[in-house]
N, C-alpha and C positions, 0 to 999 in steps of 0.2 A: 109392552115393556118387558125386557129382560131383567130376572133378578137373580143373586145367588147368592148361598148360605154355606158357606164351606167349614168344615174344623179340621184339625189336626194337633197330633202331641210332638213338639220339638224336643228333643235329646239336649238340651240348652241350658243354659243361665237365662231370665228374662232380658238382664241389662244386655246382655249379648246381642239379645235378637232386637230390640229394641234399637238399637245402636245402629242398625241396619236401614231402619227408618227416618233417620236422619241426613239431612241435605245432601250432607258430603258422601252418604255411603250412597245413596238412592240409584247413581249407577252399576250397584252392583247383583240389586236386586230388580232394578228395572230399568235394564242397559238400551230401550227403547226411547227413555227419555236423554235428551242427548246438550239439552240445557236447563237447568232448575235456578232461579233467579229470584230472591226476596224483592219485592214489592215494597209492600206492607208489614212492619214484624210489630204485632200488637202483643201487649202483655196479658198475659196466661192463653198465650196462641188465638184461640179461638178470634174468627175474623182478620188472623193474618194474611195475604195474598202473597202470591207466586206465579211468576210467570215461566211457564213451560215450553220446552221444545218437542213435540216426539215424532219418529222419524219411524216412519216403517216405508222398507225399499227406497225409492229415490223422493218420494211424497216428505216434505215435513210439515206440521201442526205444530200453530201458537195459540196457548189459550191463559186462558186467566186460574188459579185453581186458587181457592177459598178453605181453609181450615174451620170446620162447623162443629166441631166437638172434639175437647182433647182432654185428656185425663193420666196423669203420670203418679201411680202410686210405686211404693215398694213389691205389692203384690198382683198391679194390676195398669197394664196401661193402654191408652184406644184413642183411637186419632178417625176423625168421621171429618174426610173433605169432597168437596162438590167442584164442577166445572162444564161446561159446554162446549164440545167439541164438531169444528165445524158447520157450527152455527145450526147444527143437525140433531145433536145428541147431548141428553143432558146426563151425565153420569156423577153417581155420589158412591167413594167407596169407605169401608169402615173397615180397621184392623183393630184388630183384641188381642191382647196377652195377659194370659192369667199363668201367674206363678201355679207348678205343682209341688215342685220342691227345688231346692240348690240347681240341680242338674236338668229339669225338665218345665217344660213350659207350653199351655193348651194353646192353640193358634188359633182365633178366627176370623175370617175374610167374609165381607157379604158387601154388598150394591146393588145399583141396578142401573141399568141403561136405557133411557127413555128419548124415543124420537121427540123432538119438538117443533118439526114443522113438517111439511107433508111429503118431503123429501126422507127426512130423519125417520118419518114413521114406517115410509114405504120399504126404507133399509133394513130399517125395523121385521118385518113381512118378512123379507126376504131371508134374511141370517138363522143361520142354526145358532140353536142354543147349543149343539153339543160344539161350536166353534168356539162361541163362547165359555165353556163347560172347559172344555183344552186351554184354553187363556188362564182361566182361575186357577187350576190346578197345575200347570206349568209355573206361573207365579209362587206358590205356597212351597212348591218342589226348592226353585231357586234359593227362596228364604231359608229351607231349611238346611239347603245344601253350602249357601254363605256362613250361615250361624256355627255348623260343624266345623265348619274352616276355622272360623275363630276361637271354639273351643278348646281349642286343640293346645 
């Protein structure tokens, strides 16, 4: 099992960045997924589904993705959803925003990627972490580089 624990401080509004995470923006911070489709929209999120597209090279993936934990305050909001990909990998990611002040806001990204069949584990085996290590941090980049835009 791959897992990771990222932080970082955005130069931001929370609502900014937050804002980012929502359906309509989610191409612009993760332009990989190439269709994002309400399922299920249950109230106070948690156990909403989504059905996704993501598209990496000429390959695309359809999966189910699961909203497992969500929290929207004034000074603090985190969204923890789960999904299995390729019938190989079971991944859960979690985003955090904590207000610092007006202008800035603490980011943090964590998951993990777990094989679930002998296929998935063997992938598992095989992959760098620091590949996946560039995937995290390429993401957090983008977030922060979208939110800047906005703030402007």
């Amino acid at each position: 099992m791959q897992t990771w624990n990222e932080e970082m401080v955005i130069e931001a509004n929370i609502e900014v960045i937050w804002n980012l995470f929502q359906l309509e923006n989610m191409p612009r911070i993760m332009p990989q997924i190439i269709e994002n489709e309400v399922i299920e929209k249950k109230e106070g999120v948690v156990g909403s589904k989504y059905r996704q597209k993501y598209q990496e090279g000429k390959r695309v993936e359809t999966y189910i993705v699961e909203d497992l934990a969500h929290e929207d305050t004034p000074n603090r909001k985190h969204n923890t959803s789960g999904f299995v990909l390729a019938k190989a990998f079971k991944i859960e990611t979690s985003f955090t925003l904590e207000k610092i002040d007006e202008n800035s806001t603490r980011f943090f990204y964590s998951g993990s990627n777990q094989g679930v069949n002998f296929l998935g584990k063997a992938l598992m085996k095989l992959g760098s972490t620091k590949n996946n290590d560039k995937v995290v941090i390429d993401f957090m980049k983008r977030v922060e580089t979208e939110a800047l835009k906005d703030s402007k």
